[in-house]
Legacy VTK file of the C-alpha trace (Angstrom):
# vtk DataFile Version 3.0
C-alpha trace
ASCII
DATASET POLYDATA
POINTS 233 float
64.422 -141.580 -102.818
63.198 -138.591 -100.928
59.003 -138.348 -100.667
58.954 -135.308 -102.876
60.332 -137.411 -105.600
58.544 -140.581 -104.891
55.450 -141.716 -107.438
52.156 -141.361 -106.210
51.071 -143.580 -108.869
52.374 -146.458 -110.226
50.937 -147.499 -113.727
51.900 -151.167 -114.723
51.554 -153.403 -117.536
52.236 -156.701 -118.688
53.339 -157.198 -122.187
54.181 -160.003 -124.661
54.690 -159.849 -128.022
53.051 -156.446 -128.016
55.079 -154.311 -130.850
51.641 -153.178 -132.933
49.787 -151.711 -129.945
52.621 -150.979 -126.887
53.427 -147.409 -128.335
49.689 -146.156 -128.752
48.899 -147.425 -124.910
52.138 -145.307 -123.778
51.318 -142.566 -125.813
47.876 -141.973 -124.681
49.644 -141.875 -120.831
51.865 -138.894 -121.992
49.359 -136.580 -120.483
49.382 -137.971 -117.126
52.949 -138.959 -115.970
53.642 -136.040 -114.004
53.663 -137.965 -110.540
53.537 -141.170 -112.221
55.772 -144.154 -113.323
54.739 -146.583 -115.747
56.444 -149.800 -115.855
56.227 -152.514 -118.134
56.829 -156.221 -117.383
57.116 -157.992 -120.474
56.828 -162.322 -120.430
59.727 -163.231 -123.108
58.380 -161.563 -126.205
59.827 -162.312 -129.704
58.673 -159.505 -131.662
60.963 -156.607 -130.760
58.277 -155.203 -127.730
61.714 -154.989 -125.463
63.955 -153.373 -128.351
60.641 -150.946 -128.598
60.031 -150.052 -125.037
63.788 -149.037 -124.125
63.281 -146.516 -126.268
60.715 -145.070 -124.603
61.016 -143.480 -120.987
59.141 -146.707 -118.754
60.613 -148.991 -117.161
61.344 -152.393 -117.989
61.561 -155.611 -116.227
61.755 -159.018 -118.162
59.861 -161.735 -116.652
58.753 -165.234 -116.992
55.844 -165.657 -118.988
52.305 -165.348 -117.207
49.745 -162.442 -116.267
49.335 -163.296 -113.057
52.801 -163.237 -112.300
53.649 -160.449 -115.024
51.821 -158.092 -113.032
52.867 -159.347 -109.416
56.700 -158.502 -110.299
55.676 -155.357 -111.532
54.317 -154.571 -107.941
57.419 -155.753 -106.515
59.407 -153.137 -108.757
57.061 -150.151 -107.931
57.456 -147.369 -105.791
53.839 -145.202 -105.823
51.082 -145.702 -103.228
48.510 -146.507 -105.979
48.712 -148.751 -108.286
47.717 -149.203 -111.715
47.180 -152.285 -113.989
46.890 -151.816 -117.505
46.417 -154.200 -120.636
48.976 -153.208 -123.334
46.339 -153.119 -126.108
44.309 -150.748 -123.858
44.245 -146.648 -123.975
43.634 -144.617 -121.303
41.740 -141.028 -121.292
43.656 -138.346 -120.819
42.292 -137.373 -116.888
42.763 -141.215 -115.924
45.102 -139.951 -112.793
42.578 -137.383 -111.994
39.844 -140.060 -111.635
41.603 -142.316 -109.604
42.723 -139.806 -107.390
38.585 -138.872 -106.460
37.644 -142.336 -106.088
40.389 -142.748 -103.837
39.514 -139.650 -101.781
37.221 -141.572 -99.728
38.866 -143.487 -97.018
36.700 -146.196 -97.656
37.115 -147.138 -101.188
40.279 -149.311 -101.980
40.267 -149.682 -105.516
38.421 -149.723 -108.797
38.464 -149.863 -112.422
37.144 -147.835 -115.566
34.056 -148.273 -117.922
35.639 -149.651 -120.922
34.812 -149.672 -124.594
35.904 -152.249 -127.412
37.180 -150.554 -130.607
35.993 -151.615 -133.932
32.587 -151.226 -135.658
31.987 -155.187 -135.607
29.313 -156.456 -133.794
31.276 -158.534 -131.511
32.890 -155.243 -130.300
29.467 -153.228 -129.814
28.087 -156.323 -127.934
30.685 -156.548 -125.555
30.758 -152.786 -124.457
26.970 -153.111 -123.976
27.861 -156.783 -122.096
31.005 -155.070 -119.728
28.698 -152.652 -117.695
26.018 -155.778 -116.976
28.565 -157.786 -115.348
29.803 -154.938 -113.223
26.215 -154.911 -112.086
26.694 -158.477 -111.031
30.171 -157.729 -109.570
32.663 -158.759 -112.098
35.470 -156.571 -112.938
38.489 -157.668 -115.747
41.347 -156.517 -116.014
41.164 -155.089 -119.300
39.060 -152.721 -117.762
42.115 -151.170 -115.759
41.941 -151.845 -112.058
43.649 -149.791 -109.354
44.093 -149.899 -105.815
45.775 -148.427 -102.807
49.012 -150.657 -102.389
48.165 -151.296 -98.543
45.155 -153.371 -100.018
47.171 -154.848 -102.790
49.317 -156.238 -100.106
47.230 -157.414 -97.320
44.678 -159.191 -100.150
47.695 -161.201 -101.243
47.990 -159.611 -104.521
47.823 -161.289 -107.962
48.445 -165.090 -107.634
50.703 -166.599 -110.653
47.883 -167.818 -112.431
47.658 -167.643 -116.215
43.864 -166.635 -116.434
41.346 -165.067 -114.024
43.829 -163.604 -112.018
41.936 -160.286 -112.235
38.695 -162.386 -110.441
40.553 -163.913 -107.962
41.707 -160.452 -106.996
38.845 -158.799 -107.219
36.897 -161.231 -105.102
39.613 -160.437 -102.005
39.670 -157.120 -102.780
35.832 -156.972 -101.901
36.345 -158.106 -97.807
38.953 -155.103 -97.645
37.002 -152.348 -98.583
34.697 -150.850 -101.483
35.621 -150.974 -105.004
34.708 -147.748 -107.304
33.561 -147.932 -111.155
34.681 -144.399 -112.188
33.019 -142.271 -114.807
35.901 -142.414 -117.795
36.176 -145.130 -120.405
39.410 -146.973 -121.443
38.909 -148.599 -124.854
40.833 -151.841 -125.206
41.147 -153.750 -128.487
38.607 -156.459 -129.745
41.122 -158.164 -131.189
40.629 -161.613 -129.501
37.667 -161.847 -131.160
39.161 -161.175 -135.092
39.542 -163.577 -137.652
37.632 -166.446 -135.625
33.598 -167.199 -134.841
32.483 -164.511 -132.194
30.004 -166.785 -131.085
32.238 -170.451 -130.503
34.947 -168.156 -129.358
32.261 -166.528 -126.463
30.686 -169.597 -125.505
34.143 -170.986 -124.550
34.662 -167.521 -122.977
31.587 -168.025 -120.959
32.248 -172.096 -120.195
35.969 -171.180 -118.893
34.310 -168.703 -116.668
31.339 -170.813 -114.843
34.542 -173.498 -114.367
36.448 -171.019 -112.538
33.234 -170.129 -110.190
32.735 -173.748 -109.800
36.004 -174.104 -108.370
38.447 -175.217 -111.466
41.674 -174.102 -111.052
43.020 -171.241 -112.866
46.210 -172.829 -114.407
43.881 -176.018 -115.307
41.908 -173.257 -117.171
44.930 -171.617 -118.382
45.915 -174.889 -120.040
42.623 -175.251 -121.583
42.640 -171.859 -123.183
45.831 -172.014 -124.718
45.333 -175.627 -126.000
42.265 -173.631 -127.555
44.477 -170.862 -129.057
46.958 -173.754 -130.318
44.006 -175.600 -131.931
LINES 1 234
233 0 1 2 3 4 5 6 7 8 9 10 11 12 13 14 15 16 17 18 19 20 21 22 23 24 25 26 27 28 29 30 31 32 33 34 35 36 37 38 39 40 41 42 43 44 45 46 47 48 49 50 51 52 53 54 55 56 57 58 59 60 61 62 63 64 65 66 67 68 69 70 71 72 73 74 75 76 77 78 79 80 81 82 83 84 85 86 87 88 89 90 91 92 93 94 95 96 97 98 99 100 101 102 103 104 105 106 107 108 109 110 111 112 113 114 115 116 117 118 119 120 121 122 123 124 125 126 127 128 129 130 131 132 133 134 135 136 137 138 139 140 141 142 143 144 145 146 147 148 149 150 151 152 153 154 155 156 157 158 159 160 161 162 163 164 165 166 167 168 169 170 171 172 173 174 175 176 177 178 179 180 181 182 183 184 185 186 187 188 189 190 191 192 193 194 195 196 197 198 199 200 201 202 203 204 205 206 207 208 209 210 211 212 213 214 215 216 217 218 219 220 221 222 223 224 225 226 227 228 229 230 231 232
């Protein structure tokens, strides 16, 4: 592939059993794919996501179940210079690629992510857009909020480990030692949907108690296995 043809920006996201939201998250990237690829990795869904996303124009790779490793393969498929992690229930603005490219015009910076916004009118969803921006005061970035960063960083941090949870932390916290890290001024709004049809409050306390584990040095795949016994239960 000659350079004139290459991706500048590669925009990838991990996907499983995402039928109800995948084609509103592609749609709101119609308006910046010109110099962009969007690939989806999708874990072994069950719902018809694949059936749904070869009928789009992204790319698709099937892979084994897990974020971590979701969004690692997707890196090995891509061919732009940035690159992009999305959530599948999460919509970008329509000048995204134009913010990424300024935070990226200094030398310095190596990454970043977005303000972000949870949909819905419940208080759960207000509280956590007011809650996002506070932790990014204290350093903490997700990865619903949609990270990017230059691939030469990706690659010499290590990149996303296969963990099932916190994989966004654990690359954040590498990311830091290679450079700085940009919050840009455009929202993505991701869905609040973790949080419907269960107690807000149980549901962030075990949020919060999964998170002071991992900074106390729990594994993530321990963790992993502890929120999905939670989701089972």
């Amino acid at each position: 592939m000659s350079e004139s043809t290459r991706p500048w920006l590669s925009i990838i996201i991990p996907a499983l059993n995402e039928a109800r939201h995948i084609d509103a998250t592609l749609d709101a990237l119609n308006k910046l794919r010109e110099g962009a690829e969007v690939i989806v990795v999708d874990g072994g869904s069950r719902d018809g996501t694949v059936e749904l996303l070869r009928r789009r124009s992204v790319r698709v790779i099937e892979s084994t179940r897990g974020r971590g490793l979701q969004l690692h393969t997707g890196t090995c498929a891509a061919r732009g210079e940035v690159l992009w992690f999305l959530h599948a229930d999460t919509l970008a603005p329509p000048d995204a690629a134009e913010h990424i490219r300024e935070a990226l015009s200094d030398a310095r910076t190596v990454g970043g992510n977005f303000q972000i916004s949870f949909d819905g009118e419940r208080r759960a969803a207000r509280f956590l857009t007011w809650l996002y921006p506070q932790l990014g005061r204290l350093g903490l970035c997700y990865g619903d909020s949609g990270i990017f960063v230059r691939r030469e960083a990706y690659e010499s941090s290590g990149g996303f480990q296969p963990f099932p949870i916190f994989e966004d932390l654990d690359l954040i916290r590498r990311l830091r030692g290679a450079g700085r890290l940009a919050r840009v001024p455009a929202t993505v709004v991701t869905s609040s949907r973790r949080f419907e049809g269960r107690s807000f409050a149980l549901t962030f306390a075990r949020w919060s108690a999964l998170q002071t584990l991992y900074w106390l040095g729990v594994h993530p795949r321990r963790l992993g296995r502890m929120y999905e016994s939670r989701d089972e239960g």
